[in-house]
N, C-alpha and C positions, 0 to 999 in steps of 0.2 A: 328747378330746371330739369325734372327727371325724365325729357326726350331730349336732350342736349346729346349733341354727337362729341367725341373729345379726339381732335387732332394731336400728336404727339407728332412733333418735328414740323411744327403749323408752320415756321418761315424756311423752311426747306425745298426741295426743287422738285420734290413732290408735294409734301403736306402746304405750299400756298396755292398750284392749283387746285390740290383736295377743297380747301377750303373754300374758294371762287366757286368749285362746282358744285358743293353741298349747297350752298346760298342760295344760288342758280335753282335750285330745286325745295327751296324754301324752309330748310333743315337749317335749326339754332346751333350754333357750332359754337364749340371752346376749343380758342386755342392757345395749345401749349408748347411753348420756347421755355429758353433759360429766362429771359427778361420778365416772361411774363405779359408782357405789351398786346394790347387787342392788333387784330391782324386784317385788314381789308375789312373792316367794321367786325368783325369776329370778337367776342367776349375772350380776351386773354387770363392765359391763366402762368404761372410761374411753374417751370416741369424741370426738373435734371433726373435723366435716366439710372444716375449714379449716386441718387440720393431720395431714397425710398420712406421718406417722410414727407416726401415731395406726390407721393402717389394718391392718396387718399385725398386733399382737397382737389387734385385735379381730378379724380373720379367720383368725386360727389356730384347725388342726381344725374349722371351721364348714363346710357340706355346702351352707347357702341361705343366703340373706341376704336380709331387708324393707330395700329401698332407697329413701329419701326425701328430696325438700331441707328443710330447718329453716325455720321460719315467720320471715322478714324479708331471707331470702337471696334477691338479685337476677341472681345468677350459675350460673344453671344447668349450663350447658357447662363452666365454668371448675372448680366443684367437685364436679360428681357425676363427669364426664368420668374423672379421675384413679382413684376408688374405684373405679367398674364395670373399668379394666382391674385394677387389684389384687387384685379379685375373679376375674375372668376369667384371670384368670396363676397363679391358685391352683384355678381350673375350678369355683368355688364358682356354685352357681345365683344368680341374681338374681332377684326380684321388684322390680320400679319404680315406683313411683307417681308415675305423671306426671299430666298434667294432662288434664281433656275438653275435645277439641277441638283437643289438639296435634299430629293430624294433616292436620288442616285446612290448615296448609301447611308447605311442607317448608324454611322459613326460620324457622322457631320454634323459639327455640332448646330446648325440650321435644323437640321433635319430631328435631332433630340429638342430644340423648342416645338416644332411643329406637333412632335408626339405628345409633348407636354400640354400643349393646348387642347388637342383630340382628347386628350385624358381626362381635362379641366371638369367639363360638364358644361360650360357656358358655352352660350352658341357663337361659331368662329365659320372663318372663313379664311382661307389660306391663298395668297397673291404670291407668285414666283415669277419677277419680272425679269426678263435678259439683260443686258446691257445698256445703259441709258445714253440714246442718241445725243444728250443735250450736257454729255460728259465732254462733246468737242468743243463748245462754248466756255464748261467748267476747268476741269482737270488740265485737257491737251489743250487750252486754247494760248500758253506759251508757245508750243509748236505751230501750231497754224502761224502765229504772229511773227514767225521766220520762215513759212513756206515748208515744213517737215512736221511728219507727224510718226513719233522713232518709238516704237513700241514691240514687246517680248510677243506678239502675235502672230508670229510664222505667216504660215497663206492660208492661216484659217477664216472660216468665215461667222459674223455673226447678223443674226435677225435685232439688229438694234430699234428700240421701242422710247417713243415720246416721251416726258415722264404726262403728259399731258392725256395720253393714254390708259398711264399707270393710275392717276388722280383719278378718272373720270371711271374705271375699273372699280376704284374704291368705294370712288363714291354712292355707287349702285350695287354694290356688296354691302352697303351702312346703313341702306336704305331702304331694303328690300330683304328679307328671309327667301327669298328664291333659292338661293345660291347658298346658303347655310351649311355646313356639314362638308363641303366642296373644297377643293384645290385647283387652283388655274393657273397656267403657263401663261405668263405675256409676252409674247413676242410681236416684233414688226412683220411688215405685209411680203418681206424676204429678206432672203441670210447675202449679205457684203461682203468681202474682203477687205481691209483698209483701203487699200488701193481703190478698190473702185469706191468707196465714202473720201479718200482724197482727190477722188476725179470729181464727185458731184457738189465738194463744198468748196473747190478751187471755180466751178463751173458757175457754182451763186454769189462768192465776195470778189468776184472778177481776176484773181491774181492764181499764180502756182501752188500746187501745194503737192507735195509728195509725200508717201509713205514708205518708211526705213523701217523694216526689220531688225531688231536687238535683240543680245542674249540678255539673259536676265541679270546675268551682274554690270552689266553696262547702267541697262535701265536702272537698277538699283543706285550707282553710282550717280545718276542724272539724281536722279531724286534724295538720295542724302545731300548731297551738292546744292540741292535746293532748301536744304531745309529737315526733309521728312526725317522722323526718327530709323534708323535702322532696321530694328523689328517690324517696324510697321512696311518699311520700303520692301521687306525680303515678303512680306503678307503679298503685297498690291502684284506682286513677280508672282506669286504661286497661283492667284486666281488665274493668269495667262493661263494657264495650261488647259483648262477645257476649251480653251479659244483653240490654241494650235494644235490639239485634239480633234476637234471638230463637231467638239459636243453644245456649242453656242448656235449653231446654223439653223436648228427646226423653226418651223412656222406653224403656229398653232392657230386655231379659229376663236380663240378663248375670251380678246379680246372684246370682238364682235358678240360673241355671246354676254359679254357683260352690258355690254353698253349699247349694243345695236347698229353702231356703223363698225367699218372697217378700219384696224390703225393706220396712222399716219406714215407715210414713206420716209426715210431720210431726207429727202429731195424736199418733202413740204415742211420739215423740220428748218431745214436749213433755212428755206423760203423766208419761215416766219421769224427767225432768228437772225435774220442777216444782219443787224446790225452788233450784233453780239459778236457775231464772231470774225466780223470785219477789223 
């Protein structure tokens, strides 16, 4: 299988529509979860990020690879770091989904993978998507389910982006050497406020929904209260700050350059989610 694409986080809220859309485009895809389990007819394969014995049969005969960190992983450097040379030693492409804004300085540790892969020699391509519109279904879909949506975001505004955008990004970056050698911002078709994203999703599941501003130790308090590790909850508090900075609001053309339409609004987000977040 040495044109095999290799999904890494294939049942994830990007890597399963990556995967629907590589198909769609008639690319043999492996995908890789913890289970291991085939994915939407996708050839499964068994992957932990944090277990790098795990790397080599998931990158046997693979040509590309969708590269991502797992939602709650704090250690960027430490476990992408290892995969991209295992990648790169087998000269399998990368695509990376890093983060927007991770070049903003060159001590973040996003930003020290990014260089690590430029460095690699294997051919990459570098994805910096903004905030995932379909984190209101995920993450905050406790709040919505009490009509509040209480977050460390001041009145800042963000271009929140589809991940359905983000997949389909990908998947024309895995597909294609056009784009090789490149870095692209994704963002939505324009920058929100919460407020006005709690106006237009109160507007599609029929009911109220408001947006409360929180300081961070509040929000942190919500969130160990629930559950989260501390460290982890004081992490989820410090990404806020380029929100209420106002460094999340650009609109870039980038998406449309990957894929050829326009991204999705929040508003068609919402649309096609409504029963999700109702």
């Amino acid at each position: 299988m040495s044109d095999a694409i290799l999904v890494i986080g294939a049942t994830g809220n990007v890597g399963r529509p990556l995967v629907e859309a590589l198909k769609a485009r008639g690319a043999r895809v492996r995908a890789a979860s913890r289970t291991g389990k085939a994915v939407d007819g996708a050839e499964g394969v068994a992957f932990d990020i944090a277990d790098p014995a795990t790397f080599g049969p998931a990158l046997a005969g693979v040509k590309s690879a969708f590269v991502m960190l797992p939602t709650g992983s704090m250690d960027p450097k430490g476990q992408l770091l290892p995969l991209i040379e295992a990648a790169s030693a087998r000269k399998v492409k990368v695509v990376f989904q890093s983060v927007l804004g991770a070049d903003a300085d060159e001590a973040i540790p996003y930003r020290q993978v990014e260089r690590a892969l430029e460095a690699s020699g294997t051919p990459y391509v570098i994805l910096r998507p903004n905030w995932f519109a379909d984190n209101f279904h995920t993450f905050w879909k406790p709040g919505l389910d009490h009509g509040v949506i209480a977050l460390p975001a001041g009145a800042g505004k963000t271009s929140f982006i589809d991940t359905r955008d983000i997949a389909e990004s990908a998947a024309a970056a895995l597909t294609s050497d056009r784009f090789d050698g490149r870095a692209f911002n994704l963002t939505g078709p324009e920058a929100l406020g919460y407020g006005d994203a709690a106006a237009i999703l109160a507007t599609v599941i029929g009911r109220p929904v408001a947006y409360t501003p929180i300081d961070d130790d509040t929000f942190v308090g919500i969130l160990t209260g629930a559950g989260v590790p501390q460290d982890y909850a004081r992490f989820l508090a410090s990404i806020f700050v380029p929100v209420r900075e106002g460094w999340t609001s650009a609109v870039t053309p980038d998406v449309e350059t990957l894929t050829g339409h326009a991204p999705r609004s929040l508003e068609a987000y919402a649309k096609d989610n409504a029963d999700r977040l109702k």
